[in-house]
C-alpha positions, -999 to 999 in steps of 0.1 A, spaced: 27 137 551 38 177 566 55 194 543 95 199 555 103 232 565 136 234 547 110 226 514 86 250 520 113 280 528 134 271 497 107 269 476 94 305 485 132 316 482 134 301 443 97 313 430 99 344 444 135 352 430 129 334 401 94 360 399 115 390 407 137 381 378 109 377 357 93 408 367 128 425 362 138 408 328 99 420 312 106 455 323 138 460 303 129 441 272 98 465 274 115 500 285 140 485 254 112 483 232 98 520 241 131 532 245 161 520 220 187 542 241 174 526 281 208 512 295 196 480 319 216 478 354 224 436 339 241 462 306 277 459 321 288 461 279 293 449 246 293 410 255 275 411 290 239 425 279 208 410 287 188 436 273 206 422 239 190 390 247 157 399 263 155 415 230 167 392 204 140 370 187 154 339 212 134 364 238 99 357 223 88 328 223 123 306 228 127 318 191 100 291 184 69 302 184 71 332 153 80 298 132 42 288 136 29 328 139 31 359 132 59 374 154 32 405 165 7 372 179 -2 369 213 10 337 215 39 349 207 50 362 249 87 372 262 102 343 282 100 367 314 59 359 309 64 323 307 88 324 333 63 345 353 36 319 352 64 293 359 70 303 393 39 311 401 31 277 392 56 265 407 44 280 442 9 270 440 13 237 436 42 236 457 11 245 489 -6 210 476 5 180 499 -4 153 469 14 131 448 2 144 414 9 175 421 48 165 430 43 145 398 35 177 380 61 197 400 93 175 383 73 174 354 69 212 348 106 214 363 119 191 335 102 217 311 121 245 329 154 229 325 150 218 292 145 251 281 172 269 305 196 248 289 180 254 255 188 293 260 218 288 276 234 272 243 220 302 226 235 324 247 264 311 249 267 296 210 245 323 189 246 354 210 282 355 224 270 369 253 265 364 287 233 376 308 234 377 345 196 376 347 196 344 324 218 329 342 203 333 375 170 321 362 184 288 348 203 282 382 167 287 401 153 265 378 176 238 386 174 239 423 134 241 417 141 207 398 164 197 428 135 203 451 108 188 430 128 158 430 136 154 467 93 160 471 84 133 447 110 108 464 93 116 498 63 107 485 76 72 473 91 65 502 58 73 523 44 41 496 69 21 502 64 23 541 27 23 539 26 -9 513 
């Protein structure tokens, strides 16, 4: 089975955005950190902030992991690192033709959407606010899933055919 074309440009389109907001959202939290009065370009005021959130202790670890360690801990990372190794992920074994790696794509998606719609109640519920940068991650991740799906369903139908 070749790998469709419209697949293999959307999924460079959707990791590499989704690694450019990544990239973009661990530079402000840590120019933030450094630097209480750095303005972000995504700072458009009081309620449409994302260095509020990148910030905020949702930021670190989905606001789960200081529950189970110390909030200084490694394991403790900003979302923009998970969401860095994401779509890296996501690319890599997006270049393998087998079925367990679309298996593992959805699988990995699922995560991803779980948890954009995880923060996006936060934002939305706890925060008050709305982030441009959030927002365009958890739309990535959902067309990710979208195209995860579509991969995994050309793979059953290349069983079906064969069997």
């Amino acid at each position: 089975m070749a790998l469709p074309k419209w697949e293999r440009k959307t999924r460079v389109f959707l990791c590499v955005f989704g690694l450019f907001l990544s990239v973009y959202a661990l530079h402000v939290e840590l120019s933030r950190e450094s630097n209480p009065d750095y303005r972000a370009m995504c700072d458009l005021g009081e309620s449409v902030s994302c260095s509020k959130v990148f910030t905020s202790r949702w930021g670190r670890g989905f606001g789960l992991v200081q529950f189970f360690v110390a909030a200084d801990n490694p394991l403790n990372q900003p979302n923009s690192v998970l969401g860095i190794i994401f779509y890296t992920l996501q690319m890599g074994l997006g270049l393998s033709l087998s079925k367990k790696a679309a298996m593992l794509l959805v699988f990995f998606s699922w995560v991803s959407v779980a948890g954009s719609l995880y923060l996006a109640s936060i934002l939305a519920f706890v925060l008050g606010d709305f982030c441009m940068v959030c927002v365009s991650t958890y739309i990535v991740n959902f067309a990710l899933l979208f195209t995860n799906i579509k991969r995994r369903r050309a793979f059953e139908g290349v069983k079906e055919k064969a069997g």
